[in-house]
C-alpha positions in Angstrom: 167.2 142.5 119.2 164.1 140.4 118.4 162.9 140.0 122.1 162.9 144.1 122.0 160.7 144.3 118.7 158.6 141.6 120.2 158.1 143.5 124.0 157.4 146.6 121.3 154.7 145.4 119.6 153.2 144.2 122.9 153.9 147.5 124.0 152.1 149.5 120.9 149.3 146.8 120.7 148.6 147.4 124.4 148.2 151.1 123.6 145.7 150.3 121.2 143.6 148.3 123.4 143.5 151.0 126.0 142.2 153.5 123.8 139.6 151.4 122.2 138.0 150.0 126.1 138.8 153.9 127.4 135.1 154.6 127.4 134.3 151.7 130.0 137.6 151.0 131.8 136.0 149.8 134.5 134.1 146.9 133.2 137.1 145.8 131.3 139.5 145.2 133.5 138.8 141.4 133.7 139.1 141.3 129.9 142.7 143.4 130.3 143.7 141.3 132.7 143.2 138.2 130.6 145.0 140.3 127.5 148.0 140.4 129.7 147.5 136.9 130.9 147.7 135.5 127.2 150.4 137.5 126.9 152.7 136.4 129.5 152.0 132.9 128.3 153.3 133.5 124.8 156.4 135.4 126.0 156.9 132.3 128.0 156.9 130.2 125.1 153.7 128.7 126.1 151.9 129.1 122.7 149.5 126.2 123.6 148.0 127.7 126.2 147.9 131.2 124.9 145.7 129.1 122.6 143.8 127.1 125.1 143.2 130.5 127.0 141.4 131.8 123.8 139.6 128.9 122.7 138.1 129.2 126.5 136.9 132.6 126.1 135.4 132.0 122.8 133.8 128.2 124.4 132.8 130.0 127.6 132.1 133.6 127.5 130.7 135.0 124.4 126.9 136.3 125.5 127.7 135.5 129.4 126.2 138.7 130.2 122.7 137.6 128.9 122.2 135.6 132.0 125.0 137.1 134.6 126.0 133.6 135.5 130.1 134.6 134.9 132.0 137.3 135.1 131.6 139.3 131.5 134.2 139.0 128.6 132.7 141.5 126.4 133.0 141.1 122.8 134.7 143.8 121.6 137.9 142.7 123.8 137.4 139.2 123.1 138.4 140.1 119.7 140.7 142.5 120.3 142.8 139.9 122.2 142.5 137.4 119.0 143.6 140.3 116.9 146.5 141.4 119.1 147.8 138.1 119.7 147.8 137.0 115.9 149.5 140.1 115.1 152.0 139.3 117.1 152.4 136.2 116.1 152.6 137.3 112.2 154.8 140.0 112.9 157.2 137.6 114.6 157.4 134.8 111.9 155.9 135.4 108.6 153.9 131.9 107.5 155.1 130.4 104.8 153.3 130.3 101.7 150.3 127.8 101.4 147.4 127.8 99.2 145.3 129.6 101.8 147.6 132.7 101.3 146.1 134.1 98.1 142.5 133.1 99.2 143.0 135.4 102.3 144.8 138.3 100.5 142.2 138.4 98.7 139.7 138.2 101.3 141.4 140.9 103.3 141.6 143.3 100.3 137.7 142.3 99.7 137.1 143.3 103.7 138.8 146.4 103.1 136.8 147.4 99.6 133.5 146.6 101.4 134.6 148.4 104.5 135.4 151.5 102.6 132.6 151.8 100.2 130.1 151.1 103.7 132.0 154.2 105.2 131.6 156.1 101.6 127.7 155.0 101.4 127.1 156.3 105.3 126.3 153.2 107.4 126.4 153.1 110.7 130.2 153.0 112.3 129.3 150.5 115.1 127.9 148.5 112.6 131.0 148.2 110.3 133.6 148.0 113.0 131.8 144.9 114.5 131.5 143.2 111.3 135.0 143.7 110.5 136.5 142.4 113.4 134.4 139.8 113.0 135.5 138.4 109.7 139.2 139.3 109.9 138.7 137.0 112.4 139.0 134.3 109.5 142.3 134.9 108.2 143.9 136.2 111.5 142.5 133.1 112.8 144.4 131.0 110.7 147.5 132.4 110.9 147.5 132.9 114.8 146.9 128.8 114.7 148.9 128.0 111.6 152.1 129.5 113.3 151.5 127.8 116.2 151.0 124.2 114.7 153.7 124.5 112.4 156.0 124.9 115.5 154.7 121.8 117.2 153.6 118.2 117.4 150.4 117.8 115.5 149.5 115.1 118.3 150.1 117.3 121.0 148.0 119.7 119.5 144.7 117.3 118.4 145.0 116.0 122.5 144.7 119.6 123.7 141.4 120.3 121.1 140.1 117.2 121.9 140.3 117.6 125.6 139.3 121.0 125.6 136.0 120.4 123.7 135.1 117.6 125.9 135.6 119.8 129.0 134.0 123.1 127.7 131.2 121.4 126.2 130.7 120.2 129.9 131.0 123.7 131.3 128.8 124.8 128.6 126.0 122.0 129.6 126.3 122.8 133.3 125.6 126.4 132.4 122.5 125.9 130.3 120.9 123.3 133.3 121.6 126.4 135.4 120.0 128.6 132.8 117.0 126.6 132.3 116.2 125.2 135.9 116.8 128.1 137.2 116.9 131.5 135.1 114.2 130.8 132.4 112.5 128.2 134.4 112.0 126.2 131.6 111.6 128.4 128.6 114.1 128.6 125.8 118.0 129.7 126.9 118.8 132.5 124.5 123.3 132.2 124.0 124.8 131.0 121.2 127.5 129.1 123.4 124.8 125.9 122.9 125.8 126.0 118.7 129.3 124.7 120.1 128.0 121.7 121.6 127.9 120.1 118.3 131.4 119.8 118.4 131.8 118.1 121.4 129.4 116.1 120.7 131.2 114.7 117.4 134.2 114.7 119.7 132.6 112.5 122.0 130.7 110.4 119.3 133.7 109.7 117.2 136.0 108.7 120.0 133.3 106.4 120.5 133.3 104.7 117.2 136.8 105.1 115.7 139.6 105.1 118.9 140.1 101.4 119.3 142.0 101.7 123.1 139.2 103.0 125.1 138.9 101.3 128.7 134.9 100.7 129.6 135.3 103.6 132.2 136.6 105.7 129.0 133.3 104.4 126.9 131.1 105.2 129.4 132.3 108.6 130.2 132.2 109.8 126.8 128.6 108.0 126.7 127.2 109.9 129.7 129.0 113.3 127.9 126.9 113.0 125.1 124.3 112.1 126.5 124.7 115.7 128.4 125.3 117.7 125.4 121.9 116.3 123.5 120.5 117.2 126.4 121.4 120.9 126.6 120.8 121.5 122.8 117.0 119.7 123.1 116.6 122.4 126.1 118.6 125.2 124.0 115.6 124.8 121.3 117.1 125.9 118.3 115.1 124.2 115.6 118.1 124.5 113.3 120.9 123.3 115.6 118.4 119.8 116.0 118.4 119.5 112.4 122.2 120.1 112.3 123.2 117.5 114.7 121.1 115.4 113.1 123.1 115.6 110.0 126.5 115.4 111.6 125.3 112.2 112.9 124.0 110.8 109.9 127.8 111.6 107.9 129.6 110.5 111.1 127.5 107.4 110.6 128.1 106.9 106.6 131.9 107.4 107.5 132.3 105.2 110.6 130.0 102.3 107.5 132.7 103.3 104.6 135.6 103.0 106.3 134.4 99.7 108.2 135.9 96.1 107.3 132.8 94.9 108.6 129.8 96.4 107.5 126.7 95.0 108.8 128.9 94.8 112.3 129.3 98.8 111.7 125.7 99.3 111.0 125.2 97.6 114.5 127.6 99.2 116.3 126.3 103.0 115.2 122.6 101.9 115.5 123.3 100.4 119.1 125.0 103.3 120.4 122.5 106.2 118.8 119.5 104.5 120.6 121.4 104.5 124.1 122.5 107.8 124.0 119.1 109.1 122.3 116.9 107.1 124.5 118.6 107.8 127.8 118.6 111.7 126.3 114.5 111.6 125.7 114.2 109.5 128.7 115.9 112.2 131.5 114.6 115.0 129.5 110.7 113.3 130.0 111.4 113.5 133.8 112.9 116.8 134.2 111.0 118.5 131.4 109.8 121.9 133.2 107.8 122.8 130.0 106.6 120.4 127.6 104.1 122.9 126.0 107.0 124.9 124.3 109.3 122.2 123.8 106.5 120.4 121.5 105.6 124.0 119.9 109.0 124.3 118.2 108.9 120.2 117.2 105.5 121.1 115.6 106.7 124.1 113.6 109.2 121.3 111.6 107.0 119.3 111.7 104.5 121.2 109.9 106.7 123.6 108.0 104.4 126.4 110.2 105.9 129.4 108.6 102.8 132.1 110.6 105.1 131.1 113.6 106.4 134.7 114.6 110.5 134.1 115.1 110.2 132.0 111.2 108.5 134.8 109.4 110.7 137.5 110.7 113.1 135.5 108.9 111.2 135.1 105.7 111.0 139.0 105.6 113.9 139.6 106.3 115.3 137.6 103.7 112.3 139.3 101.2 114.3 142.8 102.1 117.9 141.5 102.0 116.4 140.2 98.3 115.3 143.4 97.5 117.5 145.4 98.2 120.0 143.3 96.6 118.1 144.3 93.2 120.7 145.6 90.7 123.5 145.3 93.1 124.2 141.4 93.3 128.1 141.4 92.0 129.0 144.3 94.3 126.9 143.4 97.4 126.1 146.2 99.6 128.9 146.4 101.5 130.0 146.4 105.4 127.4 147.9 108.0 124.5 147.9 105.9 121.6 147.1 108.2 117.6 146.1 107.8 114.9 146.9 110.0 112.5 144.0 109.6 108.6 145.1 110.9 106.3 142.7 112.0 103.1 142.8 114.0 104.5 146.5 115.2 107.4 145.0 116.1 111.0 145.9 114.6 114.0 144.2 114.7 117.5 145.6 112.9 119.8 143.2 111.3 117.7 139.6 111.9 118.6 138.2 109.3 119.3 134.5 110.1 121.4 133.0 107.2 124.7 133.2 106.7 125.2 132.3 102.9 122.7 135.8 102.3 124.4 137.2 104.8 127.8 137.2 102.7 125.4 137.9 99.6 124.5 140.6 101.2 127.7 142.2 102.0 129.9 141.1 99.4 128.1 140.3 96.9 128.8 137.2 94.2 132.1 137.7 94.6 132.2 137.1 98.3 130.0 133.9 97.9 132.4 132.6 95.3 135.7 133.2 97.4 133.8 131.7 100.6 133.1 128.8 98.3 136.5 128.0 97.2 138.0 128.3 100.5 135.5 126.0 102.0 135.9 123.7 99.0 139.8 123.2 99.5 139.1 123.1 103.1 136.8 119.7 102.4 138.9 118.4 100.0 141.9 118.5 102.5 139.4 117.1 104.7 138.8 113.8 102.5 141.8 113.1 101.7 142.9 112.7 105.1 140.1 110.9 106.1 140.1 108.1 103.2 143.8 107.2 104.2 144.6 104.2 105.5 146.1 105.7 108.7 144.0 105.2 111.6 145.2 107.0 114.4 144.3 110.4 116.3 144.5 112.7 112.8 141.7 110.9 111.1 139.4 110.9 113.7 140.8 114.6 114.1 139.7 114.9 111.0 136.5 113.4 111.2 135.4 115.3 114.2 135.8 118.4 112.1 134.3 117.7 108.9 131.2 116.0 110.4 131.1 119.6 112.8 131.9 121.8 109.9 129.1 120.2 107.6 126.1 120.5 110.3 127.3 124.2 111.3 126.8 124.7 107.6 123.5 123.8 107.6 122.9 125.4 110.7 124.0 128.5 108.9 120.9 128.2 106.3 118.8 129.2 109.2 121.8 131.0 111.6 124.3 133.4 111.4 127.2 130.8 113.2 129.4 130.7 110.2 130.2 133.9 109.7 129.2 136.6 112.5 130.2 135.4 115.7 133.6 135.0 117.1 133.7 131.4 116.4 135.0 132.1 112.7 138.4 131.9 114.9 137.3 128.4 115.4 136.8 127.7 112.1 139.4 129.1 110.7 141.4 126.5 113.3 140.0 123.7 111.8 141.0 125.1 108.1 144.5 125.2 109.6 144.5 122.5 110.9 143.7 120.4 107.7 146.1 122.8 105.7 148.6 121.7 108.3 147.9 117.6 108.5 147.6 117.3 104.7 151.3 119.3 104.9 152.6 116.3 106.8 150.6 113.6 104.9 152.6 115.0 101.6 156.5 114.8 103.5 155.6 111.2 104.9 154.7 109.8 101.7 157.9 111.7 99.7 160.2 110.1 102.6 158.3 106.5 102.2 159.0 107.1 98.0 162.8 108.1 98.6 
């Protein structure tokens, strides 16, 4: 009887997805084919790869059409498999209660108010149907992954991540050398793909310092990887991604120090292998540089704080209107689909507005901020805890791969929109799920030691 209610809700979800890509059939039949494809995997009982599958199209595809390099996953049913395949999920096995529940109740029932009240107040429908998806994307992310960790090895499932960003973040380098030798010729790559480097690069940097069984061949594979990925995000040129890598560095460096016998050995080790990878980084990119004006341009606007240059006062506006606006309304926000058009120089942009902390301001109001910060607050603390035990196996550095990811994507969201309006929110809800799900297992492995 359950294998018919599961085909049904394939069946009724399916009928959903049709209706919504109706309009442009044609293009979407790549994107229905890999619905049906994730599918089949999870009526297999192949939950992991359902879940590779996804993370793959969220890794690889998201903006491929900027450049017509791949075929095109486009982002409406990107999302509408994640939504599909979590709802199956849920409606298969409820998750059992954890201190996220209340946090995304409440979040949902926030989504819903906001999306309600942008319908009441007029705003534009496109607008508030691609924000929605977009943050449901938090909670339906973390159940879609919660049900599927609580179901397996944790191992298993840290492998699979961990080889998976290694690889993608390779397929994502090849694609921006492809991009910039041969599409831009040098000028800036434009896809927010590049923002995911800094997790494989954390991957590849912490395997580095904390997995103690690496072979030479192993070291200098992950080496030459991250050498790769500095590469593309130099090239990428988003003055804000630099600055986060550079603080995911630095607290991957303080950790690698703390939890060190040896200090001043540590502070060698970390020092020795920053400079190789760096160097060898500046050194290729010296001799295959194809534009060295624009490269130092964007160095100098950091530099200098240079906020006359155009793309860094469009944000300043922009955050001058969101500001204004806001004027009266601050607890309420001004809900779902609410747009700005930002003039400069006769130029207009809608909806540039480069910060994702305002961003949830903006559309939720204090509220929104405050439930944001106490998810992200138990999410760290879950963090911490697992990383200051003694254990010292593949969950720590797991765990340190994500928090020293999850802090520099937070900066990068002071001057980005990555935490919160792009399809990766499914990857960060994963890593909330994750911890949720590690600390679970920390908790009955200490009560079994005690009994």
């Amino acid at each position: 009887m359950t294998r018919y209610k599961d085909y049904l809700i394939c069946i009724l979800l399916f009928i959903i997805c049709f209706f919504l890509i109706l309009d442009n059939t044609s293009r979407n039949l790549i994107n229905i084919g890999l619905f049906f494809l994730i599918v089949i995997f999870y009526f297999l009982n192949y939950e992991l790869i359902s879940y590779l599958l996804i993370l793959t199209i969220l890794f690889v595809f998201p903006q491929s059409d900027r450049y017509h390099l791949i075929p095109v996953i486009y982002h409406d049913t990107s999302i509408m498999i994640l939504l599909a395949m979590s709802l199956i999920m849920i409606f298969k096995k409820f998750i059992k209660h954890n201190v996220y529940n209340k946090y995304w109740f409440i979040f949902i029932l926030l989504i819903i108010i906001q999306t309600l009240r942008g319908i009441y107040l007029g705003h534009d429908s496109y607008y508030i149907k691609d924000e929605v998806v977009k943050y449901l994307n938090y909670p339906i992310g973390f159940f879609f992954v919660k049900s599927i960790i609580d179901k397996i090895n944790l191992k298993k499932f840290i492998r699979l991540n961990i080889y998976a960003f290694l690889i993608l973040g390779l397929i994502i380098c090849l694609q921006m050398f492809y991009y910039y030798f041969f599409v831009t010729i040098g000028n800036r790559v434009l896809t927010r793909q590049t923002n995911l480097l800094l997790i494989s690069l954390m991957t590849s940097m912490a395997l580095l310092l904390f997995y103690k069984k690496l072979s030479f061949k192993e070291k200098a594979f992950l080496i030459t990887v991250s050498v790769l990925y500095i590469l593309s995000i130099i090239i990428f040129m988003q003055r804000s991604l630099w600055i986060a890598v550079a603080i995911s560095l630095l607290s991957l460096s303080l950790i690698f120090i703390l939890k060190s016998d040896n200090k001043k050995k540590s502070i060698f080790v970390i020092i020795t292998i920053l400079l190789i990878v760096i160097s060898v980084s500046l050194l290729i990119l010296n001799r295959y540089n194809l534009n060295k004006n624009i490269l130092s341009k964007r160095v100098e606007v950091i530099e200098n704080q240079d906020i006359k240059e155009l793309s860094v006062f469009i944000r300043l506006l922009s955050y001058v209107e969101i500001i204004k606006k806001l004027e009266g309304k601050w607890i309420q926000g001004l809900a779902i689909g609410d747009e700005i058009k930002t003039t400069y120089l006769n130029r207009s942009v809608i909806n540039i507005v480069d910060n994702s902390v305002l961003i949830i301001l903006w559309k939720f109001g204090l509220f929104g901020i405050l439930l944001f910060g106490l998810i992200f607050f138990h999410f760290f603390k879950q963090l911490f805890q697992l990383i200051k035990s003694d254990r010292n196996d593949i969950i720590t550095i797991f765990s340190i791969i994500i928090t020293t990811s999850i802090i520099g994507q937070i900066i990068n969201g002071f001057a980005c929109v990555i935490m919160i309006l792009y399809h990766y929110n499914f990857i960060w809800a994963m890593f909330i799920a994750y911890a949720d799900r590690a600390n679970e297992l920390g908790k009955i492995q200490f009560g079994k030691q005690n009994t």
